[in-house]
C-alpha positions in Angstrom: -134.6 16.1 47.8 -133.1 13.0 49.8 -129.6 13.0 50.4 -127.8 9.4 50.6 -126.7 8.8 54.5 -123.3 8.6 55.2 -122.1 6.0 57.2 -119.3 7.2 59.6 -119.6 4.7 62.2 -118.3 1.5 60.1 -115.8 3.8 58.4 -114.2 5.0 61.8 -114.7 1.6 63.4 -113.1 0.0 60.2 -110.2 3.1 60.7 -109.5 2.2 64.0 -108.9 -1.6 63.6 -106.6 -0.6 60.3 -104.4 1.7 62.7 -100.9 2.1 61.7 -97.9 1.5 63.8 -97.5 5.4 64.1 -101.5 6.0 64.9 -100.4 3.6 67.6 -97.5 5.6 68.8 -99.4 8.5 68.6 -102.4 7.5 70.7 -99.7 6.0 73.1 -98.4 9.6 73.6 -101.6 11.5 73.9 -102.8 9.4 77.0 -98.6 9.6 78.2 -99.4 13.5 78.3 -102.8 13.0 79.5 -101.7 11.0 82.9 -98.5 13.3 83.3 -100.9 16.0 83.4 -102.9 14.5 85.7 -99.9 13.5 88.1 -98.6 17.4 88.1 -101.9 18.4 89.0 -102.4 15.6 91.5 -98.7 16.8 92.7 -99.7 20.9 93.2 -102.6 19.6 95.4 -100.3 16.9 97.2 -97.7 20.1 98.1 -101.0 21.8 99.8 -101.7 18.5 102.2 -98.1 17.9 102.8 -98.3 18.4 106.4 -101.5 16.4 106.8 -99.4 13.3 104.8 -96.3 13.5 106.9 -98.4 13.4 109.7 -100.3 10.3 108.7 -96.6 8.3 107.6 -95.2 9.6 110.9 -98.2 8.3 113.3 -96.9 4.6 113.6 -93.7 6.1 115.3 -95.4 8.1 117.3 -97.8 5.1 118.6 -94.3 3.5 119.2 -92.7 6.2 121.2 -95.7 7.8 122.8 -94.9 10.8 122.9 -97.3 13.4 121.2 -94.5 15.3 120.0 -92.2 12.6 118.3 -90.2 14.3 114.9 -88.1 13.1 112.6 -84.5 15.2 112.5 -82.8 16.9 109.1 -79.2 17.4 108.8 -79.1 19.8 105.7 -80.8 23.1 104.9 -82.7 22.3 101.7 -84.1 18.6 103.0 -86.9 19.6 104.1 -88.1 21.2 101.0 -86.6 18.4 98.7 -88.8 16.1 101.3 -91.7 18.0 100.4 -91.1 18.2 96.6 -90.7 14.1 97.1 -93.7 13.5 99.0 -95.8 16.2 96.5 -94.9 13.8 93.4 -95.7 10.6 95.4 -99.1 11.9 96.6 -99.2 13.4 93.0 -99.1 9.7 91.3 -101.3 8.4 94.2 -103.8 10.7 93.3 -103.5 11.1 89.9 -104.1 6.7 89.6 -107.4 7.0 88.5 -106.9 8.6 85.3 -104.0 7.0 84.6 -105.8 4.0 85.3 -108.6 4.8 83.2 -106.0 6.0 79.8 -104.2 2.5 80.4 -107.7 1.2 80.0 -108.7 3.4 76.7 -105.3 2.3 75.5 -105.6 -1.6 75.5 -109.5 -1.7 75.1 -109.2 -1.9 71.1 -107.2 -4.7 71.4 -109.2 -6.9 73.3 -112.0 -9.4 72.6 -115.5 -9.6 74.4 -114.3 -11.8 76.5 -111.7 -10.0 78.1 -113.2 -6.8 78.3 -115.9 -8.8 80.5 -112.8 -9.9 83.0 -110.9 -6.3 82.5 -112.9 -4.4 84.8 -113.0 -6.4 87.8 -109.7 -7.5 87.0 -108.8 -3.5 87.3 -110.9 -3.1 90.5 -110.0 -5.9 92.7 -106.1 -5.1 91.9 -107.3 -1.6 93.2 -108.6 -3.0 96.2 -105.7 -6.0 97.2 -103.2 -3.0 96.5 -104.8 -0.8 99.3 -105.6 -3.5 101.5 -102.0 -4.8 101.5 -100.4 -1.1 102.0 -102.9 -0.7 105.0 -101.8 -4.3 106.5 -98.0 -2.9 106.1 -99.1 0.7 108.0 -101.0 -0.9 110.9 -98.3 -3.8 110.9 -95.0 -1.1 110.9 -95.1 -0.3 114.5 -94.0 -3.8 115.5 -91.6 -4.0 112.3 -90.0 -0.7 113.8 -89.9 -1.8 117.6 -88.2 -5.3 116.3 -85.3 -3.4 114.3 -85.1 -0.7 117.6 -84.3 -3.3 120.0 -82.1 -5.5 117.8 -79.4 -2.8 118.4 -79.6 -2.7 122.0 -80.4 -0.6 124.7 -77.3 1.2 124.7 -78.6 2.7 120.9 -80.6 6.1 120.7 -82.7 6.5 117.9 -82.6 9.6 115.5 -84.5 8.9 112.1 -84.0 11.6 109.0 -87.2 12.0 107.3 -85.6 10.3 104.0 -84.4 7.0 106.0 -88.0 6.6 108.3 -90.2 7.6 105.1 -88.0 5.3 102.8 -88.6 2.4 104.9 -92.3 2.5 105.5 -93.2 4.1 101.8 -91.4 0.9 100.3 -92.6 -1.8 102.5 -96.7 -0.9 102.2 -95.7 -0.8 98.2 -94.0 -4.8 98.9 -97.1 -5.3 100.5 -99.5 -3.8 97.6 -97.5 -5.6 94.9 -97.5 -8.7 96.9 -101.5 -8.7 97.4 -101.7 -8.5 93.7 -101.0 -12.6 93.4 -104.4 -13.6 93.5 -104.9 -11.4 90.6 -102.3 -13.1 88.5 -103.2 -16.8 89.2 -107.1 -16.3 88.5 -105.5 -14.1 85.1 -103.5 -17.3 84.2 -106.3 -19.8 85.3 -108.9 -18.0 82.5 -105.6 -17.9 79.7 -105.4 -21.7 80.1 -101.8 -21.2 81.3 -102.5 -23.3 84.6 -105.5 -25.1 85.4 -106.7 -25.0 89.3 -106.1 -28.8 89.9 -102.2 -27.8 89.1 -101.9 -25.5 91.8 -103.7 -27.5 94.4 -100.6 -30.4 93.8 -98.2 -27.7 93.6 -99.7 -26.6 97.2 -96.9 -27.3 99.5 -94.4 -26.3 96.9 -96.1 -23.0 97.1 -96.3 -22.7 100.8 -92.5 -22.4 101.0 -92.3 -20.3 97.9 -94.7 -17.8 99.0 -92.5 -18.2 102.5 -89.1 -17.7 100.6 -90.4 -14.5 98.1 -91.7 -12.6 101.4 -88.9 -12.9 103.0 -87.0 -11.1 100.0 -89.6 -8.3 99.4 -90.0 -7.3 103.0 -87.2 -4.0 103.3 -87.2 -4.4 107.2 -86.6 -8.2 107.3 -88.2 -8.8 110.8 -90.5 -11.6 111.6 -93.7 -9.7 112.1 -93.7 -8.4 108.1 -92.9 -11.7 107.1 -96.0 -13.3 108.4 -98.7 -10.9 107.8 -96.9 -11.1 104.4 -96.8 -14.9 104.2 -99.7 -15.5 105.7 -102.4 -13.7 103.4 -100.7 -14.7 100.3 -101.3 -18.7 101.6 -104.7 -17.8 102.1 -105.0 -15.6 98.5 -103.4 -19.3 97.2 -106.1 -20.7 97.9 -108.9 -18.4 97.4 -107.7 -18.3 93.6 -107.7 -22.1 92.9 -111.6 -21.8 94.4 -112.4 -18.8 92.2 -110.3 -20.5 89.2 -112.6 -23.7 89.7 -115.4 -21.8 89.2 -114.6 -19.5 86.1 -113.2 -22.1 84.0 -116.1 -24.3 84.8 -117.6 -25.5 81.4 -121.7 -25.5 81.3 -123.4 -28.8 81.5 -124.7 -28.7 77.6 -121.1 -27.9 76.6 -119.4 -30.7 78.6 -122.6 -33.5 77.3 -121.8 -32.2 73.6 -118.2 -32.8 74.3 -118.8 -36.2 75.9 -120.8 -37.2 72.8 -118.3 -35.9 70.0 
């Protein structure tokens, strides 16, 4: 005896594209749990490796000074705990990027047509990549930053930095430089929407130059003139790297541009 098949697949496929606003919700606040899980676990192995981070953030000032036992100076009993808490749930979202990476990208997939699922994932990867490259140009670059803003005081000036005012300074300027290398990311994104074509942005080239100039000015926290230009600089280069790879993604085929010619 032959049992009729039952055909689940259409059924859950034709569920999931019927979602309701609550389903929606819902799914929104499993993977909310799922990447604050991930970001306390991320955190408990962040308080283990504390030392070993502190030590890496605190090397540029040490190249600075030269000394091999440079340290940064609390004024309160409880800051160097509350440091460590900080720096755990910093590591602890570092770490923890991946998967919340990864439940951003389960979230939105549904949504999306073939087309954009093909751009997602190097979308996703090369803002992985531009984020880490500009936070490693703001590491290597924060030694001269922090020698500029040193001697702008004077020589009469002795320097004492508190963990929270040194870390502050250097944790927020290699994010302004990660956020900053995303650009390219967003003008190739707009390029493929049709929002700008890549002949636009070559005229609005100079225009651009002294925009680019202007914003990296604002973002940098330390506002000396060595940020500014590995900021500036890149993002003039990334200006024009996007128009190139703009040029060649919204390039039509040949047998698409003769039909169009003929219609």
């Amino acid at each position: 005896m032959k049992f009729p098949k039952l055909k689940l697949s259409k059924t859950k496929e034709r569920k999931t594209e019927s979602m309701t606003v609550l389903e929606h919700l819902g799914e929104l606040r499993s993977r909310i749990i799922k990447s604050a899980i991930a970001i306390v676990v991320g955190s408990i192995v962040a308080y283990f490796f504390y030392n070993q981070a502190l030590s890496f953030f605190t090397q540029p000032y040490c190249n600075l000074t030269g000394k091999s036992g440079c340290a940064l100076y609390v004024t309160g009993p409880i800051d160097g705990f509350a440091l460590r808490v900080k720096m755990s749930g910093y590591g602890g979202i570092f770490l923890a990027s991946p998967v919340i990476l990864w439940q951003l990208w389960r979230f939105i997939t549904p949504g999306l047509h073939p087309r954009e699922k093909k751009y997602a994932v190097p979308f996703v990867l090369s803002s992985l990549v531009l984020f880490t490259g500009g936070a490693l140009v703001a590491y290597y670059i924060f030694p001269h930053a922090l020698n500029f803003l040193q001697s702008a005081g004077g020589r009469e000036l002795k320097q004492i930095y508190t963990p929270s005012s040194y870390l502050n300074l250097i944790i927020v300027l290699m994010v302004a430089f990660g956020v900053s290398f995303e650009f390219p990311v967003l003008l190739v994104a707009l390029e493929i929407a049709g929002v700008v074509t890549p002949k636009k942005l070559a005229s609005y080239r100079r225009w651009a130059i002294v925009g680019i100039v202007a914003i990296a000015a604002v973002l940098i926290p330390s506002s000396d003139p060595f940020s500014l230009f590995a900021m500036a600089i890149p993002l003039i280069v990334f200006y024009e790297l996007a128009i190139i790879i703009g040029r060649i993604l919204t390039r039509k085929p040949k047998s698409v541009k003769a039909t169009a010619d003929m219609g």
